[in-house]
N, C-alpha and C positions, 0 to 999 in steps of 0.2 A: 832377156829380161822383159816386164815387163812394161807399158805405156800406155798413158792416155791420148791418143788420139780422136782427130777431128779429122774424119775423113772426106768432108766434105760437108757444105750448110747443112746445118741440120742433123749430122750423124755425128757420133762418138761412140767408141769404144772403146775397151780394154784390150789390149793389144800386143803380140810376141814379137818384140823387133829384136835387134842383133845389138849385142852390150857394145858402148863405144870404146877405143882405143884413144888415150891421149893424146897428143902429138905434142912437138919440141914448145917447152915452156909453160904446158899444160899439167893439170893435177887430174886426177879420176876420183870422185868423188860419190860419196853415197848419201840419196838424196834420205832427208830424215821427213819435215816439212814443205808442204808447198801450198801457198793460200791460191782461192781464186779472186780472180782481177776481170775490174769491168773490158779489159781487151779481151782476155779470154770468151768471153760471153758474147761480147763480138765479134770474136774467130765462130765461135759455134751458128748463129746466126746467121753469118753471112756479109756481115754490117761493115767488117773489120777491111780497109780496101787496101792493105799491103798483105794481108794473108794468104799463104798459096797450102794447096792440100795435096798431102794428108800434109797432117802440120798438129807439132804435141805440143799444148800451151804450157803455160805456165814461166813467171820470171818474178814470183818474188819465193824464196825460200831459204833453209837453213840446211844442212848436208853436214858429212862426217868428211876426212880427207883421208880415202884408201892408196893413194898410190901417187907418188913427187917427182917429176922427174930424175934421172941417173946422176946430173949435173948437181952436183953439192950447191954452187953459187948459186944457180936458179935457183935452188930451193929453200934460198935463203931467209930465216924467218918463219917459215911452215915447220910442220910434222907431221908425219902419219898421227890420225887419229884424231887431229885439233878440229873444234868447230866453226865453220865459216858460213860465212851467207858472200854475197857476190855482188857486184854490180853489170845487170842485165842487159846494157846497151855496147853497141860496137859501132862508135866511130869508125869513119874512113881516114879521121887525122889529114885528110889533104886541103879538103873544102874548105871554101873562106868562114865558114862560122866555128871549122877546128882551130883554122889560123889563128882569129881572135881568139882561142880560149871558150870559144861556146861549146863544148864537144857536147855537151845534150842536144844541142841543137843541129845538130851535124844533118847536112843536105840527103845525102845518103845513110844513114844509122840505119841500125838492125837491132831490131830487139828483139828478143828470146822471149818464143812463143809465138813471134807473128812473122818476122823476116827469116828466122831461125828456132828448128827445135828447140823447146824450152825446159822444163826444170816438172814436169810433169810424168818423170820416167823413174825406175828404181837407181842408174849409174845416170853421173852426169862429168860432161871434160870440158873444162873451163882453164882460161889463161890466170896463170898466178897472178897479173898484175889488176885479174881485178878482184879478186878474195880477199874478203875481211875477216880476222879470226873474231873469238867472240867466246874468252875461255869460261869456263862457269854461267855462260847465261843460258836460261831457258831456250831451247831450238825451237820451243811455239812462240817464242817473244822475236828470237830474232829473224823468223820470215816474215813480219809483218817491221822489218827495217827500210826495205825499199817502198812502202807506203808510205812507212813517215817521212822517207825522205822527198817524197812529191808535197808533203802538205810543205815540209820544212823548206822547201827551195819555195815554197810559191810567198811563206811566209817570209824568208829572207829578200826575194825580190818584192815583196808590198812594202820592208824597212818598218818593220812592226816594230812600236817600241811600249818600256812599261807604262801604264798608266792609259793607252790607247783605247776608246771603244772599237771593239771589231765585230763584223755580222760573214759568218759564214751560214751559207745559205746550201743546204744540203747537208744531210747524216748518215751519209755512206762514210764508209772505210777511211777515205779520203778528206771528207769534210772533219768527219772527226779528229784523222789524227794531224789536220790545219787548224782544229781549234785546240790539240794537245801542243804544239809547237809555237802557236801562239804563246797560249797561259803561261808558258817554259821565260817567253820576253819580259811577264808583266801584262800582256793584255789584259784586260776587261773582256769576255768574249759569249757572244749570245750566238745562239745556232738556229736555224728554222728549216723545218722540213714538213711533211704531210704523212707520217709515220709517229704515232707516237708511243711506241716500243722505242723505236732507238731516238724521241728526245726526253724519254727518260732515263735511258743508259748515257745522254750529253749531261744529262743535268747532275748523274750521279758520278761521270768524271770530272764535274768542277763547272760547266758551263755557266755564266751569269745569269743567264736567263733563256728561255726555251720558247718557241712560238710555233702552234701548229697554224698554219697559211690553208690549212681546208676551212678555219674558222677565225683565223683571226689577218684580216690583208696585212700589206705591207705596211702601209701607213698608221695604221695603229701599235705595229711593233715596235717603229721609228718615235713614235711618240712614247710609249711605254720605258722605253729603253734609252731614251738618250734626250725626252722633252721636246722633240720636235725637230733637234739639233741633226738629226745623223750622222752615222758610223763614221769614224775617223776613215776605218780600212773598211769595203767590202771582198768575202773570197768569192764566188762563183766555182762549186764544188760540183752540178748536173750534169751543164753542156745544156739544157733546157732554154728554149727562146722566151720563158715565163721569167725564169730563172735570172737573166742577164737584164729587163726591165725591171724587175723588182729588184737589181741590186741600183742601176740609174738611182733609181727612186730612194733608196735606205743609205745611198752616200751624202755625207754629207758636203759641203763644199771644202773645195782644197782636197777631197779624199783621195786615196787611193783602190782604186778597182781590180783584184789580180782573178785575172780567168784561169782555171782549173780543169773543170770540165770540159771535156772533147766531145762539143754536140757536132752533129753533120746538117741540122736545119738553118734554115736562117734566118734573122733577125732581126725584123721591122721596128725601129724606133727613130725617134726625132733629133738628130744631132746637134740640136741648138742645146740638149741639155749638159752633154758634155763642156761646151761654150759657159752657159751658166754659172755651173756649178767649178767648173777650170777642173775639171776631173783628170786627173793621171790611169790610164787605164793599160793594165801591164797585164801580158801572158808569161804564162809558166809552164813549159815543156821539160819532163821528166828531171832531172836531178844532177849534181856534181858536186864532189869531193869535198859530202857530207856526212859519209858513213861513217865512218871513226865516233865521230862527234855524236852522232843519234846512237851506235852500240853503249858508247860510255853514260848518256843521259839516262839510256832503259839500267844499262846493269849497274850505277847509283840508284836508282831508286828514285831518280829525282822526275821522270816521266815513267808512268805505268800504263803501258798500252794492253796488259792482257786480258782485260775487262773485254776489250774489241775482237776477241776471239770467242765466238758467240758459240759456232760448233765446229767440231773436229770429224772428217769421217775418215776410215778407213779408205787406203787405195782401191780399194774393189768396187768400193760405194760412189767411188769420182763419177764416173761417168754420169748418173743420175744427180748428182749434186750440180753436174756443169749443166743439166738441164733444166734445174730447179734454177737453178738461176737463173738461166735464159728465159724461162716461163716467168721471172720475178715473183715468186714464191717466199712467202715466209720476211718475216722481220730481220732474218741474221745480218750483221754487219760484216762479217769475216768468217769464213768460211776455209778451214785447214782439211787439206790432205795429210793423211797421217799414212806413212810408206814403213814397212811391215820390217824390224830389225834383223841383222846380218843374220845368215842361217850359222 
């Protein structure tokens, strides 16, 4: 079959590896969709420091179910044929942050794509217990389900509620579908980035209000938007050390701060403002036991994510796509591999 690999910083290609065999408890699965993700572009780069190579990214996707295991009771729930997307990450369950119930947090996790091949292949073998079906919905809707579900846990740890001013700060993938999972609460939600292709695509999902920060600072957005008052919530969607001062700055007091982005630099600021201002300032690492919940929001109708599916390429076309990204090329916000139907 074949894959996308990263065979190393800097190289990718398209690639004949050997189709996988399930194993006990496992489905075999054909992948339909697979978006790229800023880890991905990381793996490519070099930047990514749990990646080892060759190494096939990819972990947010949508797949067909070819094959269940022999065990009726395992299979409990599935069928050949149904559509599933997955959840990406593999606790160790032993760690003290599984013990508490943090399993996104887990000391040791492996995610697919960077600890483990990932979902950038034509077969894929995953454990039942972490496939979500997803009957009738679109397969380009629901591989961009594990994106929202990063906006949606960061949004559940900020405790957004209706009526709330919130500033996400960033219009990637990410940012956006944290100011979709907002608006889903009731927020009030204004978004700012230095791209304005995609804060016109925030503004035409619902966004309150839009601020491009090549020309307009911080502080005049805080005024524009809220009188001077600042944001109830800020997100922190870059990882950028611009990025994490100018949220200091657009929270208001008592706010809360939830960091998103995964920068590697660091970041010089003054901690008497936290003092100040009595800021709660909360991280958000990947996601839990919110798919169900983000499947049934897309396929009501009641959140529309496929506006955020900017372009679709053929698998043949991935390799150059995962470089265009890494080059950061182009306005796209989501970016779909489209894997070629059963022969």
């Amino acid at each position: 079959m074949r894959a996308i690999q990263v065979t190393a910083p800097g190289r990718v290609e398209l690639a004949e590896v050997p189709a996988p065999r399930p194993g006990p408890g496992e489905a075999l699965l054909r992948v339909l969709f697979a978006g790229i993700c800023g880890s991905d572009v990381q793996t490519l780069r070099g930047t990514q420091p749990f990646a080892s190579y060759p190494r096939v990214p990819g972990h947010e996707f949508s797949a067909e179910i070819l094959e269940l295991p022999a065990d009726a009771e395992d299979a409990a729930g599935f069928s050949v044929g149904d559509l599933v997307t997955g959840v990406p990450y593999f606790p160790d369950g032993t760690c003290y942050s599984c013990r508490r119930g943090l399993t996104n947090a887990c000391e040791r996790n492996q995610t697919m794509g960077v600890h483990r091949d990932g979902a950038f292949q034509e077969l894929l073998c995953m454990p039942l217990e972490h496939l979500h079906p997803a009957p009738g919905m679109d397969p380009r809707d629901l591989a961009l389900v594990e994106p929202f579900s990063i906006g949606s846990h960061a949004v559940r740890r900020a405790r957004v509620a209706g009526g709330e001013r919130m500033l996400v700060l960033g219009a990637g993938a990410i940012g956006m579908l944290t100011m979709l999972a907002a608006r889903a609460r009731g927020a009030e939600v204004w978004i700012a980035d230095v791209l304005p292709a995609r804060l016109a695509l925030a503004a035409r999902l619902g966004a309150a209000g839009t601020a491009d920060l090549t020309t307009a600072p911080i502080a005049q957005v805080v005024q524009e938007a809220t009188g001077g008052d600042g944001f109830d919530v800020v997100a922190e969607a870059t990882g950028l050390p611009v990025s994490f001062t100018n949220a200091l700055e657009a929270a208001a007091t008592g706010a809360r701060l939830v960091l998103i982005g995964n920068g590697t630099a660091d970041v010089t600021f003054g901690p008497s403002v936290l003092l100040k201002k009595e800021l709660e300032v909360l991280g958000s690492r990947n996601s839990r036991d919110i798919f169900p919940q983000l499947i049934e929001q897309i396929s009501s109708h009641r959140v529309d994510v496929s506006p955020l599916r900017t372009r679709i390429v053929p698998l043949e076309q991935g390799p150059q796509a995962l470089r265009d990204a890494a080059a950061g090329a182009g306005d796209d916000v989501k970016v779909l591999l489209e894997f070629p139907p059963a022969p």
